[in-house]
Rosetta silent file (secondary structure, phi, psi, omega in degrees, C-alpha in Angstrom):
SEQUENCE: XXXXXXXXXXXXXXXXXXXXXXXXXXXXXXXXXXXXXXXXXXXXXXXXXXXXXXXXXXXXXXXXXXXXXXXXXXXXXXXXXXXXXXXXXXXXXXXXXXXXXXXXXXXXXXXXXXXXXXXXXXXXXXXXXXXXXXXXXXXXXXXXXXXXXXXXXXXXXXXXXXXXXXXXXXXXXXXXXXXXXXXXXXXXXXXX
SCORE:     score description
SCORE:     0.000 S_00000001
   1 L     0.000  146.235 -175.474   30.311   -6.238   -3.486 S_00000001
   2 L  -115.955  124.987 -149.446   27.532   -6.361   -1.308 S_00000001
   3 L   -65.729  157.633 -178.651   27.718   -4.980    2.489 S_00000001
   4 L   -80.374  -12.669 -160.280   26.681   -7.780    4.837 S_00000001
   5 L   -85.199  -21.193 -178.546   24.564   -5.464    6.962 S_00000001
   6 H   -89.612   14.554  166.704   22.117   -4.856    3.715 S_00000001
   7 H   -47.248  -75.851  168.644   21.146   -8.477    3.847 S_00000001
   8 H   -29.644  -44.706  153.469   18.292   -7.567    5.971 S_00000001
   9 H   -68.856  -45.614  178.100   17.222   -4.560    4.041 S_00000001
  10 H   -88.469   -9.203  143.745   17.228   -6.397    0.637 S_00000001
  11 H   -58.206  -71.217  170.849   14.795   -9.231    2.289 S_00000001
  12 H   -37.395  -48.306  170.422   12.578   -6.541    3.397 S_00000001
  13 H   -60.125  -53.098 -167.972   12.429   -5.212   -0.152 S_00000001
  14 H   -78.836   -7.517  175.320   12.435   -8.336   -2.087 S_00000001
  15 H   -99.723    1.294 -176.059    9.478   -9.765    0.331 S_00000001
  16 H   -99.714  -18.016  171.583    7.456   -6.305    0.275 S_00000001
  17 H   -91.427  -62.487 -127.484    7.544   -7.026   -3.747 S_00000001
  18 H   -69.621  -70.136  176.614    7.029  -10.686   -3.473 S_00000001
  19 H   -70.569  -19.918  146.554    4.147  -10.119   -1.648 S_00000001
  20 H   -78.084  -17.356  157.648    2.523   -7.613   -3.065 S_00000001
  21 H   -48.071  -46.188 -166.242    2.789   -9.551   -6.384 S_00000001
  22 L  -116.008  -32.574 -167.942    2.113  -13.291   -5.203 S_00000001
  23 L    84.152 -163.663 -173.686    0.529  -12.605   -1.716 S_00000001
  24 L   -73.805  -43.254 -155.009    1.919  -15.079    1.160 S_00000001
  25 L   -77.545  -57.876  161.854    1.235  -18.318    1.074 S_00000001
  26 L     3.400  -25.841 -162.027    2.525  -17.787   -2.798 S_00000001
  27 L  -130.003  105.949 -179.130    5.886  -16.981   -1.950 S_00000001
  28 L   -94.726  168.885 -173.202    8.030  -19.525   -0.506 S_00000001
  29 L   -73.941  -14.145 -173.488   10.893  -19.310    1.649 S_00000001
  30 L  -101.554  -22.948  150.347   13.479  -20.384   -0.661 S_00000001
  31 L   -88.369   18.470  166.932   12.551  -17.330   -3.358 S_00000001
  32 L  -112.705  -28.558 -167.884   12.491  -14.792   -0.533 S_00000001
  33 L   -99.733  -37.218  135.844   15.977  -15.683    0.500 S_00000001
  34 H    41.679 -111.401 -159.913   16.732  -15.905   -3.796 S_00000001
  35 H   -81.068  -13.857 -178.876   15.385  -13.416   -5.088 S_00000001
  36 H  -100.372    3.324  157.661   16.726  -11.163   -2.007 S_00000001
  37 L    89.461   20.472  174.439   20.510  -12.484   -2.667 S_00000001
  38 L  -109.105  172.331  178.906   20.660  -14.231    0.846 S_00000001
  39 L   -74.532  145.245  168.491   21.887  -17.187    2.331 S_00000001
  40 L    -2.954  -79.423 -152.118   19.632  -19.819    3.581 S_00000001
  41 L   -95.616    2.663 -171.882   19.740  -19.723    7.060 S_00000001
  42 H   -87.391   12.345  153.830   20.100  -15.101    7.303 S_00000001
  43 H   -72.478  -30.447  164.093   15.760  -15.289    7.336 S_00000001
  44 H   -74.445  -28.808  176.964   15.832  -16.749   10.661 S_00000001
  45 H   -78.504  -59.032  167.251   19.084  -14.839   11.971 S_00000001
  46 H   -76.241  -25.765 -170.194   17.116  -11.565   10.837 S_00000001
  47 L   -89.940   48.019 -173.450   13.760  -12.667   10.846 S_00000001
  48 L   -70.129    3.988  169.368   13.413  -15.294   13.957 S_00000001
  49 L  -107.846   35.651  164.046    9.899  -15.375   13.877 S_00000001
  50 H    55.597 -143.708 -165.456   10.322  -16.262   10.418 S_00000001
  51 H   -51.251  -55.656 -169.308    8.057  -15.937    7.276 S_00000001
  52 H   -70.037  -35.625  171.407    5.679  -14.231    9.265 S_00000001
  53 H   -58.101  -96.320  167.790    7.602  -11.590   11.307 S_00000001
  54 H    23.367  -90.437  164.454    8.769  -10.990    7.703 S_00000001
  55 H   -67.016   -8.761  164.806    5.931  -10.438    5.860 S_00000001
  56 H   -83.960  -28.607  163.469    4.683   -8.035    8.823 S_00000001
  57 H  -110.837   33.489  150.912    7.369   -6.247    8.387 S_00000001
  58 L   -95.191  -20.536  174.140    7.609   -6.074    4.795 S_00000001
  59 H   -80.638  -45.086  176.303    3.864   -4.878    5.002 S_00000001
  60 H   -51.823  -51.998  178.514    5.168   -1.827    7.404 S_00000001
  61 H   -48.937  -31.323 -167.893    7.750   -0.936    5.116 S_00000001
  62 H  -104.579  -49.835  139.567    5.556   -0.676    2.217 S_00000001
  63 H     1.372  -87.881  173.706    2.731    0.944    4.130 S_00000001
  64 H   -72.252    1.181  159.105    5.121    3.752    5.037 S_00000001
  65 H   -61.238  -69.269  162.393    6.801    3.743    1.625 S_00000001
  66 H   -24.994  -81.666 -171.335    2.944    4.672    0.578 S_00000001
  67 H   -53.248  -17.948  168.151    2.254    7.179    3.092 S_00000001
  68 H   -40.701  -65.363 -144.354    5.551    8.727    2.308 S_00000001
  69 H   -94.990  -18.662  150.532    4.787    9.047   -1.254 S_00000001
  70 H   -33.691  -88.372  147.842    0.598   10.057    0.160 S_00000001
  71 H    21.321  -62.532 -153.011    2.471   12.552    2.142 S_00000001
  72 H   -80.367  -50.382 -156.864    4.355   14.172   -1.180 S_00000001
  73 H   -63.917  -56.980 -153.961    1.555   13.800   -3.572 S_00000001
  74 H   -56.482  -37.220 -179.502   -1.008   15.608   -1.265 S_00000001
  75 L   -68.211    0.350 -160.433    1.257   18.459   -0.140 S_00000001
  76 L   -88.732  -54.736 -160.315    2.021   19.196   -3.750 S_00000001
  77 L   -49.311  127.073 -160.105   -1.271   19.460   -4.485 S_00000001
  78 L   -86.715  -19.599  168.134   -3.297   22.912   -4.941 S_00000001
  79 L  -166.955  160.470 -163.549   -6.513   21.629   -3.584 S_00000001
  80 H   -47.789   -9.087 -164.537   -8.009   18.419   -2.131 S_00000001
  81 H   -99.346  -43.837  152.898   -9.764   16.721   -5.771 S_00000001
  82 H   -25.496  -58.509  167.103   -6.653   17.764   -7.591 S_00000001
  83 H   -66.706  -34.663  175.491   -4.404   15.645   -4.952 S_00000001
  84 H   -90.291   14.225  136.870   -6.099   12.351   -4.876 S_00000001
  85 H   -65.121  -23.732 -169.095   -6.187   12.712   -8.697 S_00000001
  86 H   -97.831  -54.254 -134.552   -2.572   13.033   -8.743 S_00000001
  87 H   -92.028  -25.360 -179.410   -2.378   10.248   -6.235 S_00000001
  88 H   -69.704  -50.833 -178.896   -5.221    7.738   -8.265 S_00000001
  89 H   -44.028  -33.033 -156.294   -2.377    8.739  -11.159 S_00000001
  90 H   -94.885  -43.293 -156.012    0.652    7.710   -9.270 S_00000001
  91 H   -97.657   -6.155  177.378   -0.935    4.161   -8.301 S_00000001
  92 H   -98.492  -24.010  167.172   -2.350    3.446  -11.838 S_00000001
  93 H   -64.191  -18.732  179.220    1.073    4.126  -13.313 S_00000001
  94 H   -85.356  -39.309 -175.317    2.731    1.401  -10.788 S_00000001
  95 H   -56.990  -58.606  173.235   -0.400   -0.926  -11.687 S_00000001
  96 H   -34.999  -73.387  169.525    0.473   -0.354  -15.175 S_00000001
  97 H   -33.337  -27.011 -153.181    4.233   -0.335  -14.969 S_00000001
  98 L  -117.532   12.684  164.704    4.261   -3.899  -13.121 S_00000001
  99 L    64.190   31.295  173.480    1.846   -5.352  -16.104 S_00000001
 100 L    53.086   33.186  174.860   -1.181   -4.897  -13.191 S_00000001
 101 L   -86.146  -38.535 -174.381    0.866   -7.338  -10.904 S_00000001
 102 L   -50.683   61.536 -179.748    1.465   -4.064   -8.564 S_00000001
 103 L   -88.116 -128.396 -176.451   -1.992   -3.142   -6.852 S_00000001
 104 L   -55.722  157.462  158.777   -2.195   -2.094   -3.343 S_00000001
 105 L   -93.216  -47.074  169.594    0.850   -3.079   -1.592 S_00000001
 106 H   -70.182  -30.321  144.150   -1.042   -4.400    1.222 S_00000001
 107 H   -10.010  -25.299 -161.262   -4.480   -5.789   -0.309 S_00000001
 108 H  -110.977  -13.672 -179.286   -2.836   -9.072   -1.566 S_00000001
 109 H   -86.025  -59.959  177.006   -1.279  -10.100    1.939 S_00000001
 110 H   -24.499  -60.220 -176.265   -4.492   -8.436    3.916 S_00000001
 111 H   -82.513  -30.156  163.596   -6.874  -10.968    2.039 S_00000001
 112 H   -73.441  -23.591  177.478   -4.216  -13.842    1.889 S_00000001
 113 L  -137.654  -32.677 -165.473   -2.794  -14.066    5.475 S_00000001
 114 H   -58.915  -39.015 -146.333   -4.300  -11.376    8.195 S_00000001
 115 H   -87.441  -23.293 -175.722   -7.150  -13.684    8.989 S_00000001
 116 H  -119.156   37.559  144.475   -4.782  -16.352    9.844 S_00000001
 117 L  -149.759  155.745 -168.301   -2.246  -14.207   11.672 S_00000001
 118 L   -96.202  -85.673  172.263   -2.454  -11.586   14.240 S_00000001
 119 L    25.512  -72.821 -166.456    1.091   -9.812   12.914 S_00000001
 120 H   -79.919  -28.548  175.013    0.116   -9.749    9.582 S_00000001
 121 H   -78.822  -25.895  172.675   -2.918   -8.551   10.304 S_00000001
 122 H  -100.229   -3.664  176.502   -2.099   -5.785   12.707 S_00000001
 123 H   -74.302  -25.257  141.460    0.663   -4.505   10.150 S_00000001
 124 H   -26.784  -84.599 -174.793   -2.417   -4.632    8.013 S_00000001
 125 H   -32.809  -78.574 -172.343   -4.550   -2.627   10.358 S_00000001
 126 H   -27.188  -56.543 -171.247   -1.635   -0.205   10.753 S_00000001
 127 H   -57.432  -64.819 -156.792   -0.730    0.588    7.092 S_00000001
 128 H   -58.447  -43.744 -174.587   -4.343    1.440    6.520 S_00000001
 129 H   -38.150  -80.153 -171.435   -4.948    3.330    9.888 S_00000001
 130 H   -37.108  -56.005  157.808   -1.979    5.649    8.871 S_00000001
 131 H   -31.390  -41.104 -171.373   -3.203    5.812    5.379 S_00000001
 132 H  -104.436   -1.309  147.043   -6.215    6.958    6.488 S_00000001
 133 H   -49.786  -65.683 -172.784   -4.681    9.220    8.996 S_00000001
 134 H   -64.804   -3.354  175.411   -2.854   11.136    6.465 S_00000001
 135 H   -70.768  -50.159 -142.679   -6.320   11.562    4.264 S_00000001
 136 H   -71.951  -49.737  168.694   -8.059   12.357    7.261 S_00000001
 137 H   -45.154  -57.050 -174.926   -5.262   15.017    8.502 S_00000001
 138 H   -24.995  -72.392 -167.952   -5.246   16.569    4.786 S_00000001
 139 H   -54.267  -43.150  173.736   -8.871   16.759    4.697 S_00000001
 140 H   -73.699  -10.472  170.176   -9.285   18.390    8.308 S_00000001
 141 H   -78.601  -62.715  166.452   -6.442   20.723    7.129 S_00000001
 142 L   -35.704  -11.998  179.531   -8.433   21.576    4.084 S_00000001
 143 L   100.637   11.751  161.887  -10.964   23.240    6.287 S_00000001
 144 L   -46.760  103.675 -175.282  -12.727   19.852    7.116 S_00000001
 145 L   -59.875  147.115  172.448  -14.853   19.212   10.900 S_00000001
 146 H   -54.930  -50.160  154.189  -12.760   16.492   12.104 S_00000001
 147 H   -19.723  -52.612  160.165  -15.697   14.381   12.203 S_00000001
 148 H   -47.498  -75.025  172.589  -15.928   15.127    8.051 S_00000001
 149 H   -41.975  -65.156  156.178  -12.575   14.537    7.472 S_00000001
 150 H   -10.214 -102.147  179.533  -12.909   10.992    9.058 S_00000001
 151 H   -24.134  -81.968  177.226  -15.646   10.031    7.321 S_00000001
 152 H   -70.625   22.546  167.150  -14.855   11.123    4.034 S_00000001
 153 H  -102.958  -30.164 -174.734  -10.837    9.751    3.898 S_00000001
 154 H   -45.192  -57.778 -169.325  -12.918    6.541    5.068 S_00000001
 155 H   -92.112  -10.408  144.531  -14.764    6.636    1.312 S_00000001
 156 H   -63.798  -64.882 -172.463  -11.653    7.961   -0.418 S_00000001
 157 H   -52.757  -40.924 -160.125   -9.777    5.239    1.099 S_00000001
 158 H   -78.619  -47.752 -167.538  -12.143    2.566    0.282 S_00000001
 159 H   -58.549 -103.557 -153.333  -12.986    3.569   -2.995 S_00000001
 160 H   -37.590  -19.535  155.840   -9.830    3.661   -4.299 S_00000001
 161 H   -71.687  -51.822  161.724   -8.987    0.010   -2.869 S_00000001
 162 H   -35.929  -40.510 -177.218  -11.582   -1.032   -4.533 S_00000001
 163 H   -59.543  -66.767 -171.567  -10.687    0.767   -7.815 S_00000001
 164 H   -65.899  -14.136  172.971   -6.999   -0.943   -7.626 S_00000001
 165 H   -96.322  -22.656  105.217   -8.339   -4.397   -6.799 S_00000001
 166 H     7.295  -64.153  151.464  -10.669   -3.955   -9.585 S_00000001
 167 H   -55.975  -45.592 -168.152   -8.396   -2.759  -12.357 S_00000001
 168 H   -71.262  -31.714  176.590   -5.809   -5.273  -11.390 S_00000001
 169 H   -80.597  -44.888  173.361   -8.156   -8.191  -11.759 S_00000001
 170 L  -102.999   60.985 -175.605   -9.846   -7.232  -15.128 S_00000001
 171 L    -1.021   81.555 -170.454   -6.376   -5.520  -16.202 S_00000001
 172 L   179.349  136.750  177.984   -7.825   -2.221  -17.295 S_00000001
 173 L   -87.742    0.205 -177.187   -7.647    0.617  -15.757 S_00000001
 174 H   -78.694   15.673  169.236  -11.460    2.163  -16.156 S_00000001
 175 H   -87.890  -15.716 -168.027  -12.506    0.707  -12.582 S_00000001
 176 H   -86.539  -53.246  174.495   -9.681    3.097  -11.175 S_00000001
 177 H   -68.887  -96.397 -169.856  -10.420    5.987  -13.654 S_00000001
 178 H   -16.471  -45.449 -148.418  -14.229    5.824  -12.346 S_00000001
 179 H   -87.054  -50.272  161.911  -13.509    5.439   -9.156 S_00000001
 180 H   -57.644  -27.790  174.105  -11.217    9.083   -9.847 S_00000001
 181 H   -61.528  -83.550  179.785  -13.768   10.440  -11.997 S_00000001
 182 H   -44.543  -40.539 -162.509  -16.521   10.578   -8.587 S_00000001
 183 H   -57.374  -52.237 -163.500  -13.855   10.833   -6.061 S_00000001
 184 H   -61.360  -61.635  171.776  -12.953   14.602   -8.270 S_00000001
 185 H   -31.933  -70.160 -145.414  -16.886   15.267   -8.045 S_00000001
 186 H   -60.476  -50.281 -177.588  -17.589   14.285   -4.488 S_00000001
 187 H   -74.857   -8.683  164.972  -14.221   16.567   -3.451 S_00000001
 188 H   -82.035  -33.285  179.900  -15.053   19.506   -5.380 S_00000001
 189 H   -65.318  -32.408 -163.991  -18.576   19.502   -4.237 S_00000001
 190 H   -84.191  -29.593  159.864  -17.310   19.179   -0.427 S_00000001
 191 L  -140.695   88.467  177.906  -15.034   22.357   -0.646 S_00000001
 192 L  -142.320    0.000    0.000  -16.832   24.895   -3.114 S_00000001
């Protein structure tokens, strides 16, 4: 049987996949309460600002679900070209896994709703900002001018959104594997 208090938690899950899958306006309100196992009327008793309060915070959740799993990947790692290799690996196996419905988790809301909400848009902002914190920390760990680091988690980060919006739209993974291929260069060349 299922506790009443994880109603709230299994919306937040089933809308951080819904929307990375379908994006927003894609996802109606009656397969977010569904596909999450709730009654009608619990998205407005947890949610009262509704879809959107929702989907901002189903993009935070999945943001820090990322950086979490950033986080693991990088600290594992024996040297900066090595980690975001392991980490290009980890997101083309989810791309893969999910039959390339899985890209970024925030890319398919970011381009589908932030322009027409400020919410959605700064839970946008956030997830990458952090994202790109934890590059940018790594890199500057790595023996990086702060200045450096910046810059180049800017052109990790980019690249690799690119890569995964790339792959996922012509289902194939060589825009991702390229995009890992340079990325391996560019970071070996930067601490050798």
């Amino acid at each position: 049987m299922v506790r009443r208090t994880d109603t709230r938690q299994r919306m937040l899950d089933t809308a951080a996949d819904l929307f990375q899958t379908q994006g927003y306006h894609a996802t109606g309100l009656t397969q977010l309460t569904t596909a999450g196992g709730a009654p009608k009327g619990s998205l407005y008793f947890h949610f009262p600002g509704g879809k959107e309060q929702l989907a901002a915070e189903a993009v935070r959740l999945s943001s820090e679900r990322t950086g979490t799993l950033l986080e693991a990947i990088l600290g594992d790692a024996p040297d900066p070209a090595t980690g975001i290799d392991r980490t290009i690996d980890a997101l083309a196996g989810f791309l893969t896994a999910s039959d390339f419905q899985r890209g970024c988790p925030i890319a398919t809301v970011a381009l589908d709703a932030a322009a027409a909400s400020d919410p959605i848009r700064e839970a946008c902002v956030d997830g990458y900002s952090s994202w790109h914190g934890i590059l940018t920390g790594y890199l500057a760990g790595q023996g990086l001018s702060g200045e450096r680091a910046d810059e180049l988690a800017t052109i990790v980060l980019a690249s690799i959104e690119g890569g995964l919006l790339l792959a996922r739209t012509r289902r194939d993974l060589a825009p991702l594997r390229a995009v890992a291929t340079h990325l391996h260069a560019t970071l070996e060349r930067e601490f050798s």
